[in-house]
Biopython code that builds the backbone (N, CA, C, O; Angstrom):
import numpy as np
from Bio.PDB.StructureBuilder import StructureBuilder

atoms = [
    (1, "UNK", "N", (-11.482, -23.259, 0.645)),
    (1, "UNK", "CA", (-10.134, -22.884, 1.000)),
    (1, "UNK", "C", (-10.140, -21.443, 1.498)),
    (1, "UNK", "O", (-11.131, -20.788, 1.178)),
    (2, "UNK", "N", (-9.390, -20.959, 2.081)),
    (2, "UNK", "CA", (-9.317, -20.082, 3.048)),
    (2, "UNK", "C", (-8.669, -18.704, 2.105)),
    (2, "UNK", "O", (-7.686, -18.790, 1.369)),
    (3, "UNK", "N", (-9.407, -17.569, 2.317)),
    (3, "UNK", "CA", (-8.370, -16.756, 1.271)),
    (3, "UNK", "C", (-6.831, -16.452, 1.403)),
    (3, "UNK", "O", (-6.009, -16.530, 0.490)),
    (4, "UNK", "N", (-6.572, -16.053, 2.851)),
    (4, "UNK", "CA", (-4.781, -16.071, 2.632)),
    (4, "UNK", "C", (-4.267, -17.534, 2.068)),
    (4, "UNK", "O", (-3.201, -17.328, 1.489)),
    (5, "UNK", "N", (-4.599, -18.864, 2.016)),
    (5, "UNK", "CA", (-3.975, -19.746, 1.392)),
    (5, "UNK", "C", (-4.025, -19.421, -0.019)),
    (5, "UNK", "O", (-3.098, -19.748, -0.760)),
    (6, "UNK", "N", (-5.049, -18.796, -0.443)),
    (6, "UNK", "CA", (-5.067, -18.621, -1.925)),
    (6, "UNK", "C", (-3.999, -17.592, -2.429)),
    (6, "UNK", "O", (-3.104, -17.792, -3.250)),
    (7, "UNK", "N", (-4.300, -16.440, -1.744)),
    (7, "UNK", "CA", (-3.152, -15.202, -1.971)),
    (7, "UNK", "C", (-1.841, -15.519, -1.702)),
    (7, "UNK", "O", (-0.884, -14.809, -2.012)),
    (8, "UNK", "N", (-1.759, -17.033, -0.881)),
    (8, "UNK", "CA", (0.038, -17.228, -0.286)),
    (8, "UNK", "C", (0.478, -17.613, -1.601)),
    (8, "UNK", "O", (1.363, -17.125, -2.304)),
    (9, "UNK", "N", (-0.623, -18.974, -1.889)),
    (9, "UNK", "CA", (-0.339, -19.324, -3.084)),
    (9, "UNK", "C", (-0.069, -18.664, -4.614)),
    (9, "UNK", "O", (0.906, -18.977, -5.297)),
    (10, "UNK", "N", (-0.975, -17.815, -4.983)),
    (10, "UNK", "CA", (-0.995, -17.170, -5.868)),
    (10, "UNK", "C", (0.438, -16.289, -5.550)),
    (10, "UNK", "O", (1.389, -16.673, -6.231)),
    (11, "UNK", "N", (0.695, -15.285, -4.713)),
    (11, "UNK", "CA", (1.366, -14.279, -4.655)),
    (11, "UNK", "C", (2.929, -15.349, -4.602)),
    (11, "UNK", "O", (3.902, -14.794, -5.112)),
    (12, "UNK", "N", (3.195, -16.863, -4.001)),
    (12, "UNK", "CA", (4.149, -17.224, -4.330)),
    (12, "UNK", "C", (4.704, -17.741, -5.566)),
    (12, "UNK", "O", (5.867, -18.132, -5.665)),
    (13, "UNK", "N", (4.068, -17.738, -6.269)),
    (13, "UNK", "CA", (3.614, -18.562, -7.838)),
    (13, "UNK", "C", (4.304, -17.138, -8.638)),
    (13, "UNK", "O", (5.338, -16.843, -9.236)),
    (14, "UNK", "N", (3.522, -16.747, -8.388)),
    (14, "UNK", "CA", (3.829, -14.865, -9.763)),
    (14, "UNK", "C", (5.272, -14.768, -8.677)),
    (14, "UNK", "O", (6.149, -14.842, -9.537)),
    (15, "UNK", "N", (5.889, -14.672, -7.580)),
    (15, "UNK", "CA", (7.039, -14.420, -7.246)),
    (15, "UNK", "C", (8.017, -15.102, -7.481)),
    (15, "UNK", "O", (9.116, -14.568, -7.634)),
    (16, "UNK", "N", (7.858, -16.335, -7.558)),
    (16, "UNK", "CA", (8.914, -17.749, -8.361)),
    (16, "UNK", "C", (9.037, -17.348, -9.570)),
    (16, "UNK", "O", (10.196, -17.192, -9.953)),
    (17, "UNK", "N", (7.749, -17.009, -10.702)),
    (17, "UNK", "CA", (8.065, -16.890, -11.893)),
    (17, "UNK", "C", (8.590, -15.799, -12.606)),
    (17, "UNK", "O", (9.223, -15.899, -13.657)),
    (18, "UNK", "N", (8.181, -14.224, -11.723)),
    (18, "UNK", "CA", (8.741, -13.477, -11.873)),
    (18, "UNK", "C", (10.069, -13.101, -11.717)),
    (18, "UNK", "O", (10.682, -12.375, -12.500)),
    (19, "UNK", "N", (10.499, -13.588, -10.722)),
    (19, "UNK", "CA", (12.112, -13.375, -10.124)),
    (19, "UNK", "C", (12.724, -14.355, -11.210)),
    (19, "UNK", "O", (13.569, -13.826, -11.931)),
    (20, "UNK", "N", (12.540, -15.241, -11.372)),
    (20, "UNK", "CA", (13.376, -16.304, -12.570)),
    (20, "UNK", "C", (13.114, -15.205, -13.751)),
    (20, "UNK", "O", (14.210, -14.832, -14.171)),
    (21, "UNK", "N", (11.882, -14.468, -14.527)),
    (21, "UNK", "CA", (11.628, -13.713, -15.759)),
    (21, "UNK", "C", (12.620, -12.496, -15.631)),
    (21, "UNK", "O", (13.149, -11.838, -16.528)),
    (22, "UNK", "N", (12.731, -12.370, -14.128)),
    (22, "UNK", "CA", (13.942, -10.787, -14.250)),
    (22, "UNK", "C", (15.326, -11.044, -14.060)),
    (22, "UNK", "O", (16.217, -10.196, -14.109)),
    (23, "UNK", "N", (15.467, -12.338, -13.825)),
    (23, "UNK", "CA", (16.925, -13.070, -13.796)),
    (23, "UNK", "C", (17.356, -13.375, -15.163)),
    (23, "UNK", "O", (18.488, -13.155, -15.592)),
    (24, "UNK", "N", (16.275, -13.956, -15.899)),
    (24, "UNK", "CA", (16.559, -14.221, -17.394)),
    (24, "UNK", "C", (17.035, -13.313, -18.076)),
    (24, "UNK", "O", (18.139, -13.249, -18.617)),
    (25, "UNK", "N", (15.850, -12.291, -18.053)),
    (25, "UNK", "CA", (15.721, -10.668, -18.103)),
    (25, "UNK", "C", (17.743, -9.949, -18.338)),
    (25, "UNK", "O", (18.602, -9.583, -19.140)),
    (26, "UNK", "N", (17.482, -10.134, -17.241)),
    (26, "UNK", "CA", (19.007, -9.151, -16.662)),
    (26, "UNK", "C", (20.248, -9.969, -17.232)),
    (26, "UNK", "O", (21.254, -9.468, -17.734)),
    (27, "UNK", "N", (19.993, -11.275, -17.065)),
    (27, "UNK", "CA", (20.791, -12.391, -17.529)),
    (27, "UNK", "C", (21.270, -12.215, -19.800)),
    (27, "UNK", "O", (22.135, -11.792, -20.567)),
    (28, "UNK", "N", (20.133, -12.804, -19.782)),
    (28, "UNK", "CA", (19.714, -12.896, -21.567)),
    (28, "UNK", "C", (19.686, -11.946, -22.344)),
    (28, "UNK", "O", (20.269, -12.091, -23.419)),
    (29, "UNK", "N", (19.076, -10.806, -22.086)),
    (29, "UNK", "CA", (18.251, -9.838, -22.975)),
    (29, "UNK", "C", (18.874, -8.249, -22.656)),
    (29, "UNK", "O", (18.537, -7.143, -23.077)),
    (30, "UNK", "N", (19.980, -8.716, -21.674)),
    (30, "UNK", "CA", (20.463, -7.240, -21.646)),
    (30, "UNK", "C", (21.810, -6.837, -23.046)),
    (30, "UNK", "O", (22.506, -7.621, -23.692)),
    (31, "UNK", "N", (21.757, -5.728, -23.078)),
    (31, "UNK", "CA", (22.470, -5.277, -24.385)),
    (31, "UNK", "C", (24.157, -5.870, -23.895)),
    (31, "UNK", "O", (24.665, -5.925, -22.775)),
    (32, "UNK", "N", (24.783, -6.310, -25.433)),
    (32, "UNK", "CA", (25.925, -6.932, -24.698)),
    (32, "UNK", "C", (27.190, -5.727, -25.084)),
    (32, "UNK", "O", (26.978, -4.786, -25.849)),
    (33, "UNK", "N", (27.993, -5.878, -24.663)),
    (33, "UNK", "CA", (29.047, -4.566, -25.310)),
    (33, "UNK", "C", (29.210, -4.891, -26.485)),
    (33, "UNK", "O", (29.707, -3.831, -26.867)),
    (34, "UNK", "N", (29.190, -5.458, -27.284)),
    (34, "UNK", "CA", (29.489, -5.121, -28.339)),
    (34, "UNK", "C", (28.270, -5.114, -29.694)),
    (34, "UNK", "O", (28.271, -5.555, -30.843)),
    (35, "UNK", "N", (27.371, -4.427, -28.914)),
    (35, "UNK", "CA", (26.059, -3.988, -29.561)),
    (35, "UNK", "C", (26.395, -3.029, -30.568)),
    (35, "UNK", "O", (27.519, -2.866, -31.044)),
    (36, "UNK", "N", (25.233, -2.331, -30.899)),
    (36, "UNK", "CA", (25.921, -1.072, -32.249)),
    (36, "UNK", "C", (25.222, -0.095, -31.050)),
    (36, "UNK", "O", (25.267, 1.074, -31.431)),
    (37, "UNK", "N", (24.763, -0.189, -30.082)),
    (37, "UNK", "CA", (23.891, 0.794, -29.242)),
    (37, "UNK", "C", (24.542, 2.104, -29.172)),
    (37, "UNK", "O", (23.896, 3.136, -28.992)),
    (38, "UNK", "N", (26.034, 2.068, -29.337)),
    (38, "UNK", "CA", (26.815, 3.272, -29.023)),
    (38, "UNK", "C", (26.692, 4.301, -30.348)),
    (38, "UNK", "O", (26.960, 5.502, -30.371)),
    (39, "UNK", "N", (26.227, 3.493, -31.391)),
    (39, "UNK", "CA", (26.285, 4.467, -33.112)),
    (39, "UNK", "C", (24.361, 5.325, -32.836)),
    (39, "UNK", "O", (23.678, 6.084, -33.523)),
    (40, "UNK", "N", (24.171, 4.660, -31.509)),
    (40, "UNK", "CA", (22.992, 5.657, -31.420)),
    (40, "UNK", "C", (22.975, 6.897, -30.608)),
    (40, "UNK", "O", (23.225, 6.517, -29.465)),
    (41, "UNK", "N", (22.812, 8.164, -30.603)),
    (41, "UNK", "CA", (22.458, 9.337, -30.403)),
    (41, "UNK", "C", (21.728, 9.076, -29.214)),
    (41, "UNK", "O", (20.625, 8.547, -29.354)),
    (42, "UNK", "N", (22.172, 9.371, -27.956)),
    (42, "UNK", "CA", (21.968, 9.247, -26.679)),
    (42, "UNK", "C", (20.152, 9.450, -26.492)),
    (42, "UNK", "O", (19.340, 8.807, -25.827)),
    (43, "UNK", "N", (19.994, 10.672, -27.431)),
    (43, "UNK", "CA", (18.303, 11.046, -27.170)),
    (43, "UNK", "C", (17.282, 9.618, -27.473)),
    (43, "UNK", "O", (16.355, 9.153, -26.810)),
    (44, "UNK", "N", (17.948, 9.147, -28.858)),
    (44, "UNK", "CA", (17.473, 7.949, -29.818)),
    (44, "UNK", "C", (17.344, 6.682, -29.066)),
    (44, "UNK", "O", (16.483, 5.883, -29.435)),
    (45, "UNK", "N", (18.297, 6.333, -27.792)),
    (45, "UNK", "CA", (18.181, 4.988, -27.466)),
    (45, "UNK", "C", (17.167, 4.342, -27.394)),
    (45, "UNK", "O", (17.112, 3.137, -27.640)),
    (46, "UNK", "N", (15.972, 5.227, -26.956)),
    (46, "UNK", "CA", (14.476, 4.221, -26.509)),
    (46, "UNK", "C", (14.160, 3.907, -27.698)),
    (46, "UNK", "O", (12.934, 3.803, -27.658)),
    (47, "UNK", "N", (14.686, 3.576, -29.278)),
    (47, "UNK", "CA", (14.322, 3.625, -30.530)),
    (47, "UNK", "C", (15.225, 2.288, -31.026)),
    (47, "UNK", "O", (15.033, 1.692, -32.086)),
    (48, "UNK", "N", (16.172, 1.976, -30.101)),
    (48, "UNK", "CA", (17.163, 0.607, -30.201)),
    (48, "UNK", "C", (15.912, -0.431, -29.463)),
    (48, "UNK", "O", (15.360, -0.470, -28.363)),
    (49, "UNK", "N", (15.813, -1.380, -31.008)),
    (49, "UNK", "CA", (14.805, -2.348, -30.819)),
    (49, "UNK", "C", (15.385, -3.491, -29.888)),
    (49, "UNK", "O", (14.634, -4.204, -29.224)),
    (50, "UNK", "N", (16.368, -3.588, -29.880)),
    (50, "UNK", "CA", (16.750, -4.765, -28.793)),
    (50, "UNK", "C", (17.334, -4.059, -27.312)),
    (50, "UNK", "O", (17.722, -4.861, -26.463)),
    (51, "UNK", "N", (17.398, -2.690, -27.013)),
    (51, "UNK", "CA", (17.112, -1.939, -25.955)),
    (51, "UNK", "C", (15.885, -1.507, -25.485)),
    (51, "UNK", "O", (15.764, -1.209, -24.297)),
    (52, "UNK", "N", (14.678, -1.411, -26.493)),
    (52, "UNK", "CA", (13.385, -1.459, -25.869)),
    (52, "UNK", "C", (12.979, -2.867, -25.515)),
    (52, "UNK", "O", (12.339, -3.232, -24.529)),
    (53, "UNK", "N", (13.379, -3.456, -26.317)),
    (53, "UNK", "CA", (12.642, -5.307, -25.521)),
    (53, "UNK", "C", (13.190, -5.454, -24.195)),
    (53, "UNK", "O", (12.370, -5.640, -23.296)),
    (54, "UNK", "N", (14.731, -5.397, -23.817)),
    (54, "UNK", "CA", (15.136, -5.166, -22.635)),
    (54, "UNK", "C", (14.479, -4.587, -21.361)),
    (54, "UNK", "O", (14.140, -4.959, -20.237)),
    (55, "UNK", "N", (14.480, -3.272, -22.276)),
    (55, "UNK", "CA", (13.779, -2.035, -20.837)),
    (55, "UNK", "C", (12.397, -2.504, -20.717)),
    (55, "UNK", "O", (11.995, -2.653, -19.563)),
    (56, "UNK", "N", (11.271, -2.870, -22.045)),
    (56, "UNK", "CA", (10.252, -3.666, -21.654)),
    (56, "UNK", "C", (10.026, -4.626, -20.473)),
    (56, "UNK", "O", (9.486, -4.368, -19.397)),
    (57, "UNK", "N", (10.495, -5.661, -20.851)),
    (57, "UNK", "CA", (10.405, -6.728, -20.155)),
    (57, "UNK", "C", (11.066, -6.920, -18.847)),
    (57, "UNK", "O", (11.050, -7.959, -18.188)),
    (58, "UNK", "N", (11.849, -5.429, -18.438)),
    (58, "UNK", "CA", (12.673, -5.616, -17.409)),
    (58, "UNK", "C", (11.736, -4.984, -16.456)),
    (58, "UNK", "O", (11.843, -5.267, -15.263)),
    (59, "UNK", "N", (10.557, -3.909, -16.979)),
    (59, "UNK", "CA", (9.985, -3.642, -16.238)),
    (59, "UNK", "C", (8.620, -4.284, -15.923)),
    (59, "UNK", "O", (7.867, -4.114, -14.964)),
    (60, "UNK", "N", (8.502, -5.227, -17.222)),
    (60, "UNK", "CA", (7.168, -6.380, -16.801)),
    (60, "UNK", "C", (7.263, -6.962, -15.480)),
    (60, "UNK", "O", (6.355, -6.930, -14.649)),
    (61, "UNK", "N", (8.662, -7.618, -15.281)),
    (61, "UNK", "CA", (8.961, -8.660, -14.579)),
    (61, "UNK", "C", (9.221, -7.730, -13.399)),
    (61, "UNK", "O", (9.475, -8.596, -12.562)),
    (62, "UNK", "N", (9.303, -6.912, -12.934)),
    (62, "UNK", "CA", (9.843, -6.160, -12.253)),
    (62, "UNK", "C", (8.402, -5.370, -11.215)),
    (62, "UNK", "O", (8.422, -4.949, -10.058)),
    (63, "UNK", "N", (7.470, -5.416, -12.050)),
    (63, "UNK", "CA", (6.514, -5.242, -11.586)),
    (63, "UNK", "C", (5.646, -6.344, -10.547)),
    (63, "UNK", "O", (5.161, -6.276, -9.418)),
    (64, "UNK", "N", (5.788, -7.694, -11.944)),
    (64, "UNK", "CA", (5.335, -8.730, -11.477)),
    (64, "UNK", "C", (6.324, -9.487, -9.782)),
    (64, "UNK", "O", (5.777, -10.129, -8.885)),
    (65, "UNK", "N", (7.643, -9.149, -9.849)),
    (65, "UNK", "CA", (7.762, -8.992, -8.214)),
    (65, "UNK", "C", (7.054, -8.429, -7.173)),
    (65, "UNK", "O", (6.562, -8.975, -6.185)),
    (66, "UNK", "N", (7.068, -6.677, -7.687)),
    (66, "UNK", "CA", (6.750, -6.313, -6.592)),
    (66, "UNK", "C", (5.011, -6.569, -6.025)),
    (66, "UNK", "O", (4.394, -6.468, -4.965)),
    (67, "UNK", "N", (4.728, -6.946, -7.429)),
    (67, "UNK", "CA", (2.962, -7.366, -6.626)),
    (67, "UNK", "C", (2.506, -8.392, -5.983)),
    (67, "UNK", "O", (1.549, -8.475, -5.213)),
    (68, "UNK", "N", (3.699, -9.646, -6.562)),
    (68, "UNK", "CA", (3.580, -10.335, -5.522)),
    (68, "UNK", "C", (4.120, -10.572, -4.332)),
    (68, "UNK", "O", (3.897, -11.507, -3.563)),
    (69, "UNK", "N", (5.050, -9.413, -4.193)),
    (69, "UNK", "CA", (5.520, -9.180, -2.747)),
    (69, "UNK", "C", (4.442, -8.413, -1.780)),
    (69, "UNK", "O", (4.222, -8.493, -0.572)),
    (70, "UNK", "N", (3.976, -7.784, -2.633)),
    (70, "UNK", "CA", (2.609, -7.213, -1.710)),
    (70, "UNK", "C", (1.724, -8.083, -1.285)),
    (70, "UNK", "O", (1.093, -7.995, -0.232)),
    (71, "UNK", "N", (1.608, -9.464, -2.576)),
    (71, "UNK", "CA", (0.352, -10.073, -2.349)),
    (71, "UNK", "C", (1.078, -11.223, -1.087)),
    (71, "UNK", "O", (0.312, -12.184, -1.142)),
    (72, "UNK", "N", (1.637, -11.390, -0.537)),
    (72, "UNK", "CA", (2.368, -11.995, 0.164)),
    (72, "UNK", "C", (2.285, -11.377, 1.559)),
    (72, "UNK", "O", (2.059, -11.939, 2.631)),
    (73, "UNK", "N", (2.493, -10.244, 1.330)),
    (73, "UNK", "CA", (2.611, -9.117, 2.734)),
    (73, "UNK", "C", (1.524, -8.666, 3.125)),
    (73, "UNK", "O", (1.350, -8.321, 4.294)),
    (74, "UNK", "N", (0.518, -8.586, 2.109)),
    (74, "UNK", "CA", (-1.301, -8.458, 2.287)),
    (74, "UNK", "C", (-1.485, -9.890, 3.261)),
    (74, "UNK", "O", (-1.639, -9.577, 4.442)),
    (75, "UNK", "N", (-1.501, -11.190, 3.056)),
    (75, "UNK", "CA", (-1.416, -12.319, 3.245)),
    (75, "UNK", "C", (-1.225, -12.655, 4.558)),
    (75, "UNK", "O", (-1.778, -13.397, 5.369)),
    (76, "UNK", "N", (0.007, -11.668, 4.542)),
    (76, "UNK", "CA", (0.731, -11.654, 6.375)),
    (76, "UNK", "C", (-0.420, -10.502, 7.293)),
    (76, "UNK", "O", (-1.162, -10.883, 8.199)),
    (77, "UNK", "N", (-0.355, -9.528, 6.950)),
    (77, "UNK", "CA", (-0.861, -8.620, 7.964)),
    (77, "UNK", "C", (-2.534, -8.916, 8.327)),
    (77, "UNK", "O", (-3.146, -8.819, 9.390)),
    (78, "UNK", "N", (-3.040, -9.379, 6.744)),
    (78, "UNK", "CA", (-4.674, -8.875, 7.302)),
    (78, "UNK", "C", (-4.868, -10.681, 7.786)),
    (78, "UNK", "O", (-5.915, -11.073, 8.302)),
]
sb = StructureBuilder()
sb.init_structure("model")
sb.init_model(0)
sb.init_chain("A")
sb.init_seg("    ")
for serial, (resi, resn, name, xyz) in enumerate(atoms, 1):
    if name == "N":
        sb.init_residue(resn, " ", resi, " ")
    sb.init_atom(name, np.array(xyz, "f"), 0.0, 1.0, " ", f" {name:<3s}", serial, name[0])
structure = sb.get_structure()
């Protein structure tokens, strides 16, 4: 098999699953208003355990886009 079929493939695969993981993401796991997040001390937030899983995983998935937007755009040019 040819390598851009592999990289189309691959780089469309991690982009399907990623974009659904940062939809969930943004969707599911973001803090809701009526969290206790506000009884925290603005410096303290990165210390709100269900605001670090958030900011975690928002930037897993977030990553996992943009690499496979590269691996996609690698795919196209070379």
């Amino acid at each position: 098999m040819h390598w851009k079929v592999i990289l189309i493939l691959l780089g469309g695969c991690l982009f399907l699953i990623s974009g659904a993981g940062f939809l969930f993401v943004k969707i599911v796991l973001r803090p809701k208003a009526d969290s206790d997040l506000d009884d925290y001390h603005f410096e303290f937030e990165d210390h709100h355990p269900q605001l670090a899983r958030y900011q975690r995983w928002s930037r897993i998935t977030f990553i996992g886009v943009v690499l496979s937007m590269l691996m996609l755009f690698a795919s196209m040019v070379f």
